[in-house]
C-alpha positions in Angstrom: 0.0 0.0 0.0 3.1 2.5 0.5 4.2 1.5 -2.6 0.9 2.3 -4.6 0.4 5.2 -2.3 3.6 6.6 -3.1 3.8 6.1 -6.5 -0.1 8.1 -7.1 1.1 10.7 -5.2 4.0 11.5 -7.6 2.1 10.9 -10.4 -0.5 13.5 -8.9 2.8 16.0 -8.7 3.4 15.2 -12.3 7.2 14.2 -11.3 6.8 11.1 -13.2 5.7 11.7 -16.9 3.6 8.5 -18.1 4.5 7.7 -22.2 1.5 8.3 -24.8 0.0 10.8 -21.7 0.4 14.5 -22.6 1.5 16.8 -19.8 -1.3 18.7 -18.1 -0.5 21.7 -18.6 0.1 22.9 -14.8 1.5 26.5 -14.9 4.8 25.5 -12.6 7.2 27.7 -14.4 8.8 31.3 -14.4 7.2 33.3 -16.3 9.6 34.5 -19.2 7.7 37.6 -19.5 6.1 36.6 -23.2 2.7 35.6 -22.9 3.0 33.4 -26.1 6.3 31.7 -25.0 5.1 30.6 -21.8 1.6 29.5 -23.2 4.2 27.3 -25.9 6.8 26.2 -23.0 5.0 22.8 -21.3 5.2 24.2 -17.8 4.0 27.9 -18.6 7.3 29.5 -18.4 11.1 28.9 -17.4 11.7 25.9 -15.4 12.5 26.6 -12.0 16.0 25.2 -10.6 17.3 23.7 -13.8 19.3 24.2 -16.8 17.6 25.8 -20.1 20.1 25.8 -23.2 19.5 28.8 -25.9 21.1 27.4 -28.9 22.2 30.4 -30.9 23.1 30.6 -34.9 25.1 33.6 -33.9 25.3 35.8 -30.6 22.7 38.9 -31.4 19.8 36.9 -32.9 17.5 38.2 -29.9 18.6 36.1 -27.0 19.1 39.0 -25.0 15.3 40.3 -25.5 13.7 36.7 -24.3 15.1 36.8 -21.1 15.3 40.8 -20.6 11.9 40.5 -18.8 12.8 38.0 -16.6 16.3 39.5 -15.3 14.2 43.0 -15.0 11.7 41.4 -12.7 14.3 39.7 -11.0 16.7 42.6 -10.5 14.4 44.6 -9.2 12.9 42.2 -6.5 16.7 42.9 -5.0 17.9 39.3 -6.3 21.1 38.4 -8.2 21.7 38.4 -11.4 25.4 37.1 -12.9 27.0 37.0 -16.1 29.6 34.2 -16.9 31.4 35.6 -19.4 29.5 36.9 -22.2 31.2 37.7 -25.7 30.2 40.6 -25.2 30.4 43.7 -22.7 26.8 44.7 -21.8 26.2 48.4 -22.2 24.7 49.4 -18.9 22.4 52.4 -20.2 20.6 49.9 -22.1 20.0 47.0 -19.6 19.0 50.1 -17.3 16.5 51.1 -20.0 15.1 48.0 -20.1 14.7 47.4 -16.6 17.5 45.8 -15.2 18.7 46.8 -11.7 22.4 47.3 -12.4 23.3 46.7 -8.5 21.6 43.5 -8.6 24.0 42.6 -11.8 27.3 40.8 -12.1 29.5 39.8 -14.9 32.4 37.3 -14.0 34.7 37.1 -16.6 37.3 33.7 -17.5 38.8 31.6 -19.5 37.2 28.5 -21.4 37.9 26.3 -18.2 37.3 28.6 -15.4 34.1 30.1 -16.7 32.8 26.4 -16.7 33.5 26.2 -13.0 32.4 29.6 -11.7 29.5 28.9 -13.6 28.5 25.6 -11.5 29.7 27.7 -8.2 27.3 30.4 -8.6 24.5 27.6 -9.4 25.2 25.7 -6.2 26.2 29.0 -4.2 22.1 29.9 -3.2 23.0 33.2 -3.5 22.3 34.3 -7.1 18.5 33.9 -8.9 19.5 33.8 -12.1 22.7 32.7 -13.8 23.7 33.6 -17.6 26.5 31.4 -19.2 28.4 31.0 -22.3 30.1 28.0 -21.8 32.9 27.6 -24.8 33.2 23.4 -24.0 30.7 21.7 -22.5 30.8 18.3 -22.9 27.7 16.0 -21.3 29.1 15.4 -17.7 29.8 19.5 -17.8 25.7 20.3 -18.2 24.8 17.6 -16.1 26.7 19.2 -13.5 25.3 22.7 -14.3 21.8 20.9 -14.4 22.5 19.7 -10.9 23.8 22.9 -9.4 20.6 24.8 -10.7 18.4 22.2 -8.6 20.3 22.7 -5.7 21.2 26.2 -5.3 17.5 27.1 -6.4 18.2 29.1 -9.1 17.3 29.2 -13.1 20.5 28.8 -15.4 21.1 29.4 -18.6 23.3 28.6 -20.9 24.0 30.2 -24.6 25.5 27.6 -27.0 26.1 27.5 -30.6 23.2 25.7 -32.8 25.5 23.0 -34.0 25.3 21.3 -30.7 21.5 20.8 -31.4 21.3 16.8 -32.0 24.1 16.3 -29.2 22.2 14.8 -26.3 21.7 17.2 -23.5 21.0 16.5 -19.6 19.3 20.2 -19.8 15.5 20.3 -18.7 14.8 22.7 -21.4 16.6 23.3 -24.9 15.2 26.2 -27.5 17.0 26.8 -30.5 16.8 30.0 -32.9 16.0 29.3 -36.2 14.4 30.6 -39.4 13.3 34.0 -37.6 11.9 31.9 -34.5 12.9 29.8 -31.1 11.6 26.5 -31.7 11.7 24.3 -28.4 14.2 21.1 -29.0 13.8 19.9 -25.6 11.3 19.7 -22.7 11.5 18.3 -19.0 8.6 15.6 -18.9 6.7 16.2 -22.4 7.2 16.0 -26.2 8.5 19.3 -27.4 5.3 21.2 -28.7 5.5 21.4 -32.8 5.1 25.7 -32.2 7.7 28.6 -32.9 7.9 32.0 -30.6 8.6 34.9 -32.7 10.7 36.9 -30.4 10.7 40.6 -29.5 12.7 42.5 -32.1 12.4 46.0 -30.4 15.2 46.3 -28.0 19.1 47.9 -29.7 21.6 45.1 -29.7 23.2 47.0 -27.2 21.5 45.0 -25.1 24.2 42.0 -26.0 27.2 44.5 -25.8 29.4 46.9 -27.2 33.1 44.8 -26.8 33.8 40.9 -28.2 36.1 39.2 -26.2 37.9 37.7 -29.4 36.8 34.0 -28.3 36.0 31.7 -31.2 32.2 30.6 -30.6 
């Protein structure tokens, strides 16, 4: 009876997804801010304590402007926000314009290697809400630490790769890829990924990315 008891009461938490059952549609995500993203995205928004890979053609195709709402509302509830090194140097006037508490920001900059680990030790530190990465190699066992860090330092990670790691296996709850003018979901956490594209915001400057490139090959 534990057994059976048990087992219902995860499947009534919808921690166990069932094959041939579609998810049911529980709102248990952060909301990204975009009303049509988050009615796409299988738990209504970002998903909390884990990993969500943005797999990028290029840097500057918008990635910036689907999570600017998200690291505004953030910011300004007084929580951390940190940058892992980013190609690019963000312009502060325009993340100001667009909501972001620049106290409440951080930008760590390293190497290949060390970005990888300061990464993971901002994830597992509890300190920080929201952490933005650009790891340069990140093999399997790397995300799957980065996924497990997420979950236990409560926070929502992200992490900017190039496209052509698409069809490489990912521990990630949630992949999206940019493509064709749109972010098409590659991945979800407990569901198929829904067949739907979310044409994102095109109104913010690409200051928003930055004004500097480090040089790094992406």
């Amino acid at each position: 009876m534990a057994t059976a008891a048990t087992l219902e009461s995860l499947l009534a938490a919808q921690t166990v997804w069932r094959a041939g059952h579609a998810p049911m549609g529980t709102a248990s995500g952060e909301t990204t801010g975009h009303p049509a993203l988050d009615a796409l995205l299988p738990q209504g928004g970002w998903p909390r304590n884990a990993l969500t890979e943005l797999l990028l053609p290029a840097d500057g195709v918008g990635e910036i402007t689907v999570l600017m709402p998200t690291l505004a509302r953030v910011t300004q509830a007084g929580d951390l926000v940190v940058l892992i090194a980013p190609p690019y140097v963000p312009y502060a006037p325009a993340w100001a314009s667009a909501g972001v508490e620049l106290r409440n920001l951080q930008i760590i900059q390293a190497d290949a290697r060390d970005a990888l680990w300061a990464f993971e030790q901002c994830l597992r530190s509890g300190a920080c809400a929201v952490v933005l990465g650009w790891p340069l190699k990140a093999d399997a066992p790397a995300l799957r630490r980065l996924q497990v860090a997420a979950d236990s330092g409560n926070c929502l990670a992200f992490a900017f790769r190039d496209s052509r790691h698409a069809n490489q296996p990912s521990p990630a709850s949630l992949r999206i890829e940019y493509a064709a003018g749109a972010w098409h979901v590659r991945k979800c956490r407990g569901a198929h990924a829904p067949g739907g594209t979310f044409i994102g915001p095109q109104s913010y400057p690409r200051s928003l990315v930055g004004i500097a490139a480090h040089g790094a090959a992406r």
